[in-house]
C-alpha positions as CSV (number, residue, x, y, z in Angstrom):
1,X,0.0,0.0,0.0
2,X,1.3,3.6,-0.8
3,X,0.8,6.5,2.0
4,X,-1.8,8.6,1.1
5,X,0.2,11.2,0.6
6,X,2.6,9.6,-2.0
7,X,-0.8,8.5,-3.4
8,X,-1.9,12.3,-4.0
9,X,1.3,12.9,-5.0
10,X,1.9,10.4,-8.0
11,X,-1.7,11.0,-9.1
12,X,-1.4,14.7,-9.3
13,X,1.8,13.9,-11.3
14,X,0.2,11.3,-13.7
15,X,-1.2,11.9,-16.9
16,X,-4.1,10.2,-16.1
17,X,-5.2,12.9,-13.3
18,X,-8.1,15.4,-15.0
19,X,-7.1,18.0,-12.9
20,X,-10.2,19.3,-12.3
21,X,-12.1,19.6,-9.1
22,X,-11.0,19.3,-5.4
23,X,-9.8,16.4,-3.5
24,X,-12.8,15.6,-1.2
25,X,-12.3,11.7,-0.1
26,X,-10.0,8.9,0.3
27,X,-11.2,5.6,0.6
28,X,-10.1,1.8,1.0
29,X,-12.2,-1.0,2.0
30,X,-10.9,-4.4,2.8
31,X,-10.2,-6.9,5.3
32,X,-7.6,-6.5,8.2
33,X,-5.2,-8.9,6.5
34,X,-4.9,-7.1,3.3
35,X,-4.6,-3.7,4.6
36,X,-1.2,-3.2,3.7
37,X,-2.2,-4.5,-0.1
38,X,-4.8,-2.3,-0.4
39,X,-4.8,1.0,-3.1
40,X,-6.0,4.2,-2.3
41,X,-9.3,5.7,-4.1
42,X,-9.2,9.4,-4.1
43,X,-11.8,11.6,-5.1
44,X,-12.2,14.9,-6.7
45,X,-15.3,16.7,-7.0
46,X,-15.9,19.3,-9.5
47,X,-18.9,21.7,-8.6
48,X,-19.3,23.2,-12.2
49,X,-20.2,19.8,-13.3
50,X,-21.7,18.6,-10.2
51,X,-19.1,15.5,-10.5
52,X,-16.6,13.4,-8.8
53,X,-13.8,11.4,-10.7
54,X,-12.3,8.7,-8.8
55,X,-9.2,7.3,-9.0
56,X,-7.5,4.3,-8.1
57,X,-3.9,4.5,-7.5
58,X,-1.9,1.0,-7.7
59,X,0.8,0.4,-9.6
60,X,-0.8,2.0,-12.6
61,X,-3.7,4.8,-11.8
62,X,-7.1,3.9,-13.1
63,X,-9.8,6.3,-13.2
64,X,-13.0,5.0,-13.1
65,X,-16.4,7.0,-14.2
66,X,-17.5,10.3,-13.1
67,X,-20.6,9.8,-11.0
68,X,-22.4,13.2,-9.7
69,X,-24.3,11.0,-7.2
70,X,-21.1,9.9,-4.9
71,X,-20.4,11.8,-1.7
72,X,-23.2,14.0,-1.9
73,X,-24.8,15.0,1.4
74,X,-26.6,18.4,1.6
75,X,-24.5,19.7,-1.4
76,X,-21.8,20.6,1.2
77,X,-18.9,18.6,0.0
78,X,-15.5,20.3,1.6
79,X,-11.9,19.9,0.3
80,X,-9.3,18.5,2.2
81,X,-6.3,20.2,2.1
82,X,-3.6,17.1,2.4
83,X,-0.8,18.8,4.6
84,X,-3.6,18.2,7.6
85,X,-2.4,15.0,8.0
86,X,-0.1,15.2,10.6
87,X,-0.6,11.8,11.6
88,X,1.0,8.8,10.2
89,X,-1.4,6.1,8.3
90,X,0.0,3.5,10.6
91,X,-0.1,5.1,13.6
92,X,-4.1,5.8,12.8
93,X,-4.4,1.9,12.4
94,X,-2.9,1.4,15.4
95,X,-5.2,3.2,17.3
96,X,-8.0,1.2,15.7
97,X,-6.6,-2.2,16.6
98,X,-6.2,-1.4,20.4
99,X,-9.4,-0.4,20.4
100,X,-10.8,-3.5,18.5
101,X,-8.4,-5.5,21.2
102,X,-9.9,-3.6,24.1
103,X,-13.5,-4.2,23.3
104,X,-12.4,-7.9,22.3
105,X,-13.4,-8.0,18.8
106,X,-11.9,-9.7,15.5
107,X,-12.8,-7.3,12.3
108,X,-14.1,-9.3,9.6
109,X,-13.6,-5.9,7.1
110,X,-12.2,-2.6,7.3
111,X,-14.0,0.6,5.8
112,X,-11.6,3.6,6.0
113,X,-12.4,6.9,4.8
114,X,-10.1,10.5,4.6
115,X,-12.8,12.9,4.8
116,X,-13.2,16.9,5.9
117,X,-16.1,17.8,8.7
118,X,-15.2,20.4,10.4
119,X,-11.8,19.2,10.6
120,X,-9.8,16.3,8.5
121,X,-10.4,13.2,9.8
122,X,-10.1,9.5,9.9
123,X,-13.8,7.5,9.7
124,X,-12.7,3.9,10.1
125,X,-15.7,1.4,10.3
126,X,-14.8,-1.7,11.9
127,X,-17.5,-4.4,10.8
128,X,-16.6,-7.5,13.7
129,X,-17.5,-11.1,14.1
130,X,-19.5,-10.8,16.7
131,X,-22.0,-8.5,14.2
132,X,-21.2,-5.1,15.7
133,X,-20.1,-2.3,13.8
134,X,-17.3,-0.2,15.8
135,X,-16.9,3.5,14.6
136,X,-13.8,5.8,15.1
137,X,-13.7,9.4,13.9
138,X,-9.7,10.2,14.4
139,X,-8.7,13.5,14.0
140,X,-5.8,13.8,11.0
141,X,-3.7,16.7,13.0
142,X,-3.8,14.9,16.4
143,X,-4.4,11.3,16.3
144,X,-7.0,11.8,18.9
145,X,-10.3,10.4,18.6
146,X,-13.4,12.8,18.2
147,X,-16.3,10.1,18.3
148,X,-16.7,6.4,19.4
149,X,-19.6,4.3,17.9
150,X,-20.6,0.9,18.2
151,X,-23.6,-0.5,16.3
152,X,-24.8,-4.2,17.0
153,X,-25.6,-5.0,13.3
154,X,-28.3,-7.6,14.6
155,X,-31.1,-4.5,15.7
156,X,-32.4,-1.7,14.5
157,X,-30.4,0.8,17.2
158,X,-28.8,3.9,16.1
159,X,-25.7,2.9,18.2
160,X,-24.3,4.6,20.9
161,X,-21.6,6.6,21.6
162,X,-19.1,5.1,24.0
């Protein structure tokens, strides 16, 4: 897996970037043993076209199709400035397995997401064997963590903050 950083960085450089619209995401979903295989997707939203543009970045970049339905929620889709992350990718991770460890837990599949509300921040869903869905919002500058959710997948609850 490439940091996120070197990510933007060869993307920006490639000839496949469009270079149009702002960076707005970052996203990888997998499970826990393929973490470190696992490519970035980042995401660039252009508001003239109402679009975002996706692109995978392996090996070779791929970008896949503009879709002007992704990301939206209340038309209020922020950039993310990338020198806000102050915290290293691995450090974020290891965060999140202490507090899968602590809660005694065994992810089946990670959902991680680079996003900006209100600050940059980390949203890493933890989906776990025992059907619970465990929710960290890490702060990008800090490390610390803004919000703490667990969500038994099995009801109907909303979840509750812990």
């Amino acid at each position: 897996m490439f940091d996120i950083k070197e990510s933007y960085e060869r993307l920006l450089k490639s000839k496949e970037f469009l270079n149009k619209g702002i960076f707005c995401s970052a996203f990888i979903i997998c499970e826990p043993k393929d973490l470190e295989n696992c490519d970035w997707q980042l995401d660039f939203y252009d508001k003239k076209d109402d679009k975002v543009t996706s692109y995978i970045v392996s090996e070779k970049i791929r970008v896949l199709e503009e879709n002007s339905d992704m990301l939206k929620k209340n038309n209020n889709i922020k950039e993310i400035n990338i020198n806000n992350l102050k915290i290293n990718f691995k450090k974020v991770i290891k965060t999140v397995k202490e507090k899968i460890k602590s809660r005694k837990e065994i992810v089946t599949k990670l959902v991680i997401i680079l996003q900006e509300d209100k600050t940059t921040l980390w949203n890493i869903s933890s989906f776990t064997n025992n059907f619970n869905l465990l929710n960290l919002r890490i702060n990008s500058k800090t490390g610390r963590i803004i919000e703490e959710k667990v969500v038994p997948l099995l009801s109907w609850d909303t979840g509750q903050k812990v």
